[in-house]
C-alpha positions in Angstrom: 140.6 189.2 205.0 142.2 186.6 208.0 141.2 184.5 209.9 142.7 184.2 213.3 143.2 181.8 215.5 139.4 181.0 217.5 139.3 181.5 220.8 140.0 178.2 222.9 136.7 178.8 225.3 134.7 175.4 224.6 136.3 172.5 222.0 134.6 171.4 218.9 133.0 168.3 220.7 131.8 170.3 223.6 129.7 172.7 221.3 128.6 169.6 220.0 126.8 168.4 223.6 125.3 171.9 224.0 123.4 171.4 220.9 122.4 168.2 222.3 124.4 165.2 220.3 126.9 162.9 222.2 129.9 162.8 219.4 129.6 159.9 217.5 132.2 160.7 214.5 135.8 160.2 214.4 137.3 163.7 214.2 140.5 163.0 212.0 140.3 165.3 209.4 143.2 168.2 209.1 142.6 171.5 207.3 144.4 170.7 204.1 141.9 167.1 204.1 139.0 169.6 204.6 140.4 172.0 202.3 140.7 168.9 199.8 136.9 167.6 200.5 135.8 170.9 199.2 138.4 171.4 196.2 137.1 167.5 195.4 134.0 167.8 195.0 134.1 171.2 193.3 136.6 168.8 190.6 137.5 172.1 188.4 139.1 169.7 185.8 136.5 167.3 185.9 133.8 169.9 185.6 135.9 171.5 182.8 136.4 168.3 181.2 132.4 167.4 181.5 131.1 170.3 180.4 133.4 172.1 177.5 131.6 170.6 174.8 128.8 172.0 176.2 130.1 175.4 175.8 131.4 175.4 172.4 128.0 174.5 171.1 126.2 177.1 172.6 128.4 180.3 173.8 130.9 179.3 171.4 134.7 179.4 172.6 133.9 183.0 173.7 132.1 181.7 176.2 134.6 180.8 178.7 134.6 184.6 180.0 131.6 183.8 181.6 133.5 181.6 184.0 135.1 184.7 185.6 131.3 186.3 186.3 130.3 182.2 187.4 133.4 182.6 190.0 132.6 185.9 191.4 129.4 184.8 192.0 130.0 181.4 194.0 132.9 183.4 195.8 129.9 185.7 197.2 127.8 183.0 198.4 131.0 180.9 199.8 131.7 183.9 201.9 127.9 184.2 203.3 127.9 179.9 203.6 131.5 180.5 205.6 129.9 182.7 208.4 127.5 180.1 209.2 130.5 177.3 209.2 132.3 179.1 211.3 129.7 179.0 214.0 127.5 176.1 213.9 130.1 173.2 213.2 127.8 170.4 212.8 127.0 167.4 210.3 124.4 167.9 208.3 125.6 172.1 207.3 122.9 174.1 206.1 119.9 171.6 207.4 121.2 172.4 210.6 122.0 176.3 210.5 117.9 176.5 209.4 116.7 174.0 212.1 118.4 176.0 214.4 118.2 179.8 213.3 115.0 179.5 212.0 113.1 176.5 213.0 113.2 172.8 212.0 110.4 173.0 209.7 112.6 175.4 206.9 115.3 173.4 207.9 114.0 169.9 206.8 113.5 171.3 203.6 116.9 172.3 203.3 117.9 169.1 204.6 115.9 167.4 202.2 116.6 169.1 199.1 120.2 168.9 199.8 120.0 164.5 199.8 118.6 164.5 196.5 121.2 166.7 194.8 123.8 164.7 196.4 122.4 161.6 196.0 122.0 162.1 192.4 125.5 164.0 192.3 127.2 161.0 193.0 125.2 158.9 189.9 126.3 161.4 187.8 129.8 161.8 188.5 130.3 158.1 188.6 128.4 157.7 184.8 130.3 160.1 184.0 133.4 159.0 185.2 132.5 155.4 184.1 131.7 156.3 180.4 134.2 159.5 179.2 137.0 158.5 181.6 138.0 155.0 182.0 136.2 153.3 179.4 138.0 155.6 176.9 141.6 154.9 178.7 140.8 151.4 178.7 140.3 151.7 174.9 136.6 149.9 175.4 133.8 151.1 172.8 131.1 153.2 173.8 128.3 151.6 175.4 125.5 152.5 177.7 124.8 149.3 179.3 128.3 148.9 179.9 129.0 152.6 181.5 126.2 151.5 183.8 127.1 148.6 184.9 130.5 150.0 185.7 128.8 153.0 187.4 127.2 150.7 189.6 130.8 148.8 190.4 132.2 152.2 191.1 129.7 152.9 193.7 130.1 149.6 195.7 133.7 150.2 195.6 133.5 153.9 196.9 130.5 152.9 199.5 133.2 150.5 201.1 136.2 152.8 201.4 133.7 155.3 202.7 132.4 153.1 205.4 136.0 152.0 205.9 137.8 155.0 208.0 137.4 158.8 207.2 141.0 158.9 207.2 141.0 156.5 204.4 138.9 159.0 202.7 140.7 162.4 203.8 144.0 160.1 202.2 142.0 159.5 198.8 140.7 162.8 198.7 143.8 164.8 198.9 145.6 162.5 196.9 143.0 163.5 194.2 143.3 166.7 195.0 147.1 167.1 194.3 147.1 164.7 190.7 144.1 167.1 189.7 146.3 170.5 190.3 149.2 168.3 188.5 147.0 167.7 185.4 145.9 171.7 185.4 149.7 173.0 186.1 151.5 170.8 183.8 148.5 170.7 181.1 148.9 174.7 181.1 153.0 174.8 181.1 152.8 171.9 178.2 150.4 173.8 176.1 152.0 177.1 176.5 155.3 175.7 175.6 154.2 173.4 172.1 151.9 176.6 171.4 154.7 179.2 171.4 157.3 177.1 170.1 155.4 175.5 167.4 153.5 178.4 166.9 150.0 176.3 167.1 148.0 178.5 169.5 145.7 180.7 168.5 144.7 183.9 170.1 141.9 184.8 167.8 139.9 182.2 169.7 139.6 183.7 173.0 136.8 186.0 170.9 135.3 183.5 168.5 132.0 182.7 168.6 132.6 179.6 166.7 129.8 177.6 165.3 127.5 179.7 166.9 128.4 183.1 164.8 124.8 182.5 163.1 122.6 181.7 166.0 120.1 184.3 165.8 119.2 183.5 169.5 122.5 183.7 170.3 121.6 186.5 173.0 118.3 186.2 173.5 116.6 185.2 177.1 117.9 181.2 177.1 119.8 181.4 173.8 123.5 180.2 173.7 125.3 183.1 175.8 123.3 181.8 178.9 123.3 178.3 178.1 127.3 179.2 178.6 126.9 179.7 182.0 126.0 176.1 182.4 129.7 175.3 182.7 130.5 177.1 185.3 127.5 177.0 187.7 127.6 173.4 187.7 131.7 173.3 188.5 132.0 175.8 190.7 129.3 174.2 193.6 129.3 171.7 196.5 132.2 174.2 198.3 130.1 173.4 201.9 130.5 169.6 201.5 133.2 170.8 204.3 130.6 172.1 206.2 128.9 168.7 206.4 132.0 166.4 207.2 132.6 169.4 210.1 131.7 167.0 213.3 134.8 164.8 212.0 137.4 167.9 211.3 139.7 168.9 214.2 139.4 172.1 214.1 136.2 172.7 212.4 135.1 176.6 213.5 138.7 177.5 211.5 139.2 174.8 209.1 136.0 174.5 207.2 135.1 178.6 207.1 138.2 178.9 205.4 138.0 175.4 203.1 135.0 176.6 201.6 135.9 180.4 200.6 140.0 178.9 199.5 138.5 176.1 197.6 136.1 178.2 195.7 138.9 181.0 195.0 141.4 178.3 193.9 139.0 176.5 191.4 138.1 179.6 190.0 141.7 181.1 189.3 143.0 177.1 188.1 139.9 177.2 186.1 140.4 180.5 183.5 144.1 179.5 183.4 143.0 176.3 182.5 140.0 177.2 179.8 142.5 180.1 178.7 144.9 177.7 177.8 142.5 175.1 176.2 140.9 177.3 174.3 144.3 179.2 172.3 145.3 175.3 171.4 142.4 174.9 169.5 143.7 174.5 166.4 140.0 173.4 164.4 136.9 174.6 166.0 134.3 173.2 164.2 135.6 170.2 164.3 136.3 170.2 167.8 132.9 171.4 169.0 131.9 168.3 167.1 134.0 166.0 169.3 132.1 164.2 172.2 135.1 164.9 174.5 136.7 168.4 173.2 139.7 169.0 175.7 140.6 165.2 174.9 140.9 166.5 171.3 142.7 169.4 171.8 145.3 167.5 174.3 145.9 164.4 171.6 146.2 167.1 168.9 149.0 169.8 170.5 150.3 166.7 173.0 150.1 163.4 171.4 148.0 160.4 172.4 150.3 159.3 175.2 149.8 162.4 176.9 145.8 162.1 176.4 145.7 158.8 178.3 148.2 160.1 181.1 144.9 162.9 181.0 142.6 160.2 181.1 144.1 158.2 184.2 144.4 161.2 186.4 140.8 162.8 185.7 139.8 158.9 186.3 141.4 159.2 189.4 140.5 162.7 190.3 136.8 161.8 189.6 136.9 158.8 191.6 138.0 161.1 194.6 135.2 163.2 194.0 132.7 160.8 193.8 133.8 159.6 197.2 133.6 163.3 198.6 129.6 163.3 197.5 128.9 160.4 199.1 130.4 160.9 202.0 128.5 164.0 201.8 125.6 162.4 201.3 125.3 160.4 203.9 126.4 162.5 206.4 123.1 164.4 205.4 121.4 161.4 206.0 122.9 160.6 209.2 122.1 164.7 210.6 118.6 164.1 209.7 118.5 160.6 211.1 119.4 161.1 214.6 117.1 164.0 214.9 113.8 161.6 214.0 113.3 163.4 210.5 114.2 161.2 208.0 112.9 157.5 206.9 114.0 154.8 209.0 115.6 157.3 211.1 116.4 154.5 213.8 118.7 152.5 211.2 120.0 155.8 209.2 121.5 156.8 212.5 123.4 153.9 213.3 126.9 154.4 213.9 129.7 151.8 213.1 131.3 151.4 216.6 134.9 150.6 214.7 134.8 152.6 212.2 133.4 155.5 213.6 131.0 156.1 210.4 127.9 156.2 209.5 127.1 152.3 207.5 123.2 152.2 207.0 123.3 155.7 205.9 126.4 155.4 203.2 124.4 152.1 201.8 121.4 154.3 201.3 122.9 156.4 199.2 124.7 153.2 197.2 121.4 151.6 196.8 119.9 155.1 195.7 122.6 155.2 192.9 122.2 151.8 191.8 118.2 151.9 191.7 118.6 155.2 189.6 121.2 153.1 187.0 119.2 150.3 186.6 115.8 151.5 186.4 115.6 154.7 184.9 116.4 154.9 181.1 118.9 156.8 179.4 116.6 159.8 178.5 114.9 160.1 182.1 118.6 160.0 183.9 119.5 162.9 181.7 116.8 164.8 182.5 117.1 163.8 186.0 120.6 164.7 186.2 119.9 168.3 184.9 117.2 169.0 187.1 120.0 168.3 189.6 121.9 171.0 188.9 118.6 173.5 189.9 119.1 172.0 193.6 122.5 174.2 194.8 121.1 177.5 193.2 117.6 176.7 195.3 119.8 175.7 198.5 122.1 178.6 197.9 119.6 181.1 197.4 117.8 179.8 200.5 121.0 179.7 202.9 121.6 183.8 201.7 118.4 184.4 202.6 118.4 183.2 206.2 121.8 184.3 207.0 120.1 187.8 206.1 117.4 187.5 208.0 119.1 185.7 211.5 122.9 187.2 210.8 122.2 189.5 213.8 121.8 186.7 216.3 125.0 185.1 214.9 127.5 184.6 217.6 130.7 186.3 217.2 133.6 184.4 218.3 136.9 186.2 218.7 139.5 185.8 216.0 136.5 183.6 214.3 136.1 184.1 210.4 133.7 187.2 210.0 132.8 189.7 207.3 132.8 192.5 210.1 131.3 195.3 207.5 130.9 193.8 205.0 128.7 191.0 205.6 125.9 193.0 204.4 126.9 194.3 201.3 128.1 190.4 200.5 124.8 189.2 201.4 122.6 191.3 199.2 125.4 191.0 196.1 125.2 186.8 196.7 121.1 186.9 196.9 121.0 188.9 193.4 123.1 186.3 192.2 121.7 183.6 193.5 118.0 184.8 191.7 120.4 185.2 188.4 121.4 181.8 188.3 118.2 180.7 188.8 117.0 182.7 186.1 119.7 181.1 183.9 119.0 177.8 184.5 115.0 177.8 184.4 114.4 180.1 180.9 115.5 177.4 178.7 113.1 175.7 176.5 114.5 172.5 178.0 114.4 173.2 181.5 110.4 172.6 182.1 111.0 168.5 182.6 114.5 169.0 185.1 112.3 171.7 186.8 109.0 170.0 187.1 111.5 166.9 188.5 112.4 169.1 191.2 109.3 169.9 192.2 108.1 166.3 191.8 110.9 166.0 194.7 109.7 168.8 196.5 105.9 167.2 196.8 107.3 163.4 197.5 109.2 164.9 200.4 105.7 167.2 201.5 104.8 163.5 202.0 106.6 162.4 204.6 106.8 166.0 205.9 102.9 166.0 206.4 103.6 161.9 208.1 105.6 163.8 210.6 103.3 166.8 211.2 100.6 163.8 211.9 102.1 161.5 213.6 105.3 162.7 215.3 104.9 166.6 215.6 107.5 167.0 218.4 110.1 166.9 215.9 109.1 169.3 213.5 108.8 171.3 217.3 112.1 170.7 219.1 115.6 171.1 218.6 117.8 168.3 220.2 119.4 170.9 223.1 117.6 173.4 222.2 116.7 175.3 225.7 120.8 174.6 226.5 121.1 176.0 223.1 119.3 179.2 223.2 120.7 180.1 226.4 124.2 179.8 225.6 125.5 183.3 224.6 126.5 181.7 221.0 122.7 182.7 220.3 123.9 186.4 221.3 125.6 189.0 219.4 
């Protein structure tokens, strides 16, 4: 599959009037920068790094097949997510493809459920960045209260490079980008070539069960063969962050269609290399599943303790980037919302920095979000709130296949434009079975009924100010900003 070149009938900005905004963002972003946001905040060797302990515990080192099935999967629903980027380019992504294929009432909900999983993204990959990252490269002890208070200088200091220039952050983000492939490529070569010349590896491990050879619910419905699949449906997501940062890309109908479907194809081939090659260096399971940061331990043990805290600086790094990505993200979800009159204090969320071109009330939302959720919520309740987190993209996913099957044939087709031609349909149906899988995966657990009744605690505070708006300011819920220019265009036309 290509993707030509798009058809030079009406620029980025222009589409941008007919669906009734006056461009307010700085459009500096290249493909590779847009390529980058997606790769970012997808973070394969962060997610890896976060979750492998995870994995051993429950699937066992076995487990990392399930990754391949995990990628497939995400692929189909990047492909189905792509068609929609590569005709509605506008902040905001899948809160705006609703609002405007369907109506705004299903797409406030997407819009909605999509600022709480990014919003709490970001807490979690700064905690996490904050407490297994740079406190252990700084050789500091382990300590709660101090990852916290970290977490929360992290997020001041990524709130004000956001607000700063979106070229600042396109220059972060793809320099993330490129030390993260570095620490996959030369982690793999290195391992390889101490494994094969010291004769360390072991290939026996790519079918071990591990410490989980006795589990007798080992493949039961929420035993430790699904639990596996934790790892990679919570790496392998936010590919349309693209799609929301698409009012500031140059060339957004070609870009960001093919960001999200490369970025999701690349983690997924640097991730089995990567697990493949982490998993033969194993050289003591059981005590490795017992570390509290495995592919630490299995880097100090085949590469030395110099080479662990080179690993630590550039995931440090590489986390920092992607913790940027989400809240830029974030709060360009925010500002989508804002300027249409459908989120809170949607006069100050909208406000555009005349300088900097970005959005300032709306990135300090999602700071102040963060830090509210460090200081006030105990260690237990963030945990729990951080895993019901990860039920958000299968819910938002799952929702976006469905409407893209039930408006794809009033998509516009642009000539040369990213398209499926024949197989859109058969993608479709494939991502929407997959998309009811994973939520089957993540909601069976025994430990899933506090992160799921979390989301739905979510669901009903935002029915709250949903059913404000039906009272008191029903014309929003009604209209779409350009909406009579916009359905008459032939972009509404097959």
């Amino acid at each position: 599959m290509t993707v030509e070149n798009v058809a030079d009938t009406a620029t980025a900005d222009e589409e941008c009037r007919d669906c009734g905004y006056e461009p307010e963002l700085k459009r500096t972003l290249g493909a590779f920068q847009i390529f980058a946001i997606s790769f970012a905040f997808i973070s394969v060797a962060v997610g890896i790094f976060a979750t492998y302990d995870d994995l051993l515990v429950t699937a066992g080192p076995i487990g990392i097949w399930l990754w391949i099935l995990a990628a497939v999967g995400q692929t189909l629903v990047a492909l189905v997510v792509a068609q929609f980027a590569a005709r509605i380019a506008l902040s905001g992504s899948s809160y705006q493809w609703a609002s405007r294929l369907a109506n705004p009432k299903i797409g406030w909900l997407f819009g909605w459920l999509t600022f709480w999983y990014l919003a709490i993204a970001v807490v979690a990959l700064d905690n996490a960045l904050a407490s297994q990252a740079f406190m252990p490269l700084v050789g500091m002890h382990e300590s709660e209260d101090t990852a916290r208070l970290i977490t929360v200088a992290i997020l001041i200091i990524q709130a004000v490079l956001v607000i700063a220039s979106t070229r600042l952050l396109g220059l972060i983000t793809s320099g993330a980008v490129g030390i993260e492939l570095a620490i996959v490529v030369v982690l793999v070569i290195a391992l390889a070539a101490v494994m094969v010349f010291t004769g360390s590896g072991d290939l026996g491990n790519l079918t071990s069960r591990g410490i989980t050879s006795g589990d007798p619910n080992y493949f039961a419905i929420g035993g430790g063969l699904m639990a596996g699949m934790i790892m990679g449906l919570t790496t392998l997501v936010g590919f349309d962050s693209a799609a929301n940062l698409a009012e500031e890309a140059k060339d957004p109908f070609r870009s960001v269609p093919r960001a999200i479907v490369a970025s999701v194809v690349a983690a997924g081939v640097l991730g089995l290399v990567f697990l493949i090659a982490l998993t033969i260096a194993i050289k003591d399971i059981p005590g490795v599943s017992a570390s509290g940061s495995p592919v630490a331990a299995i880097i100090r043990s085949q590469l030395g303790p110099v080479t662990e805290r080179i690993l630590l600086a550039g995931l440090t790094f590489a986390m920092f980037g992607a913790g940027m990505v989400v809240m830029a993200a974030c709060s360009r979800q925010v500002f989508a919302m804002a300027r249409d009159e459908r989120f809170p204090a949607h006069a100050l969320m909208r406000r555009v920095n005349a300088r900097t071109q970005t959005p300032v009330p709306a990135t300090i939302l999602i700071l102040v979000v963060g830090v509210v959720l460090m200081l006030a919520l105990p260690g237990e309740a963030l945990l729990q709130l951080i895993i019901g987190s990860t039920i958000l993209p299968a819910l938002i996913y799952g929702a976006i296949v469905i409407l893209y099957l039930v408006v794809r044939k009033r998509l516009e087709h642009k000539e040369g434009g990213f398209s499926l031609g024949r197989f859109e349909l058969p993608v479709a149906i494939a991502a929407l079975v997959w998309e009811a899988f994973v939520l089957f995966v993540l909601v069976t657990p025994g430990d899933a009924t506090v992160p799921t009744l979390i989301v739905v605690g979510l669901i009903v505070a935002g029915g709250v100010y949903f059913a404000k708006m039906l009272i008191f300011n029903r014309e929003v819920l009604d209209i779409e900003p350009g909406e009579d220019i916009f359905a008459a265009a032939p972009a509404m036309t097959e």
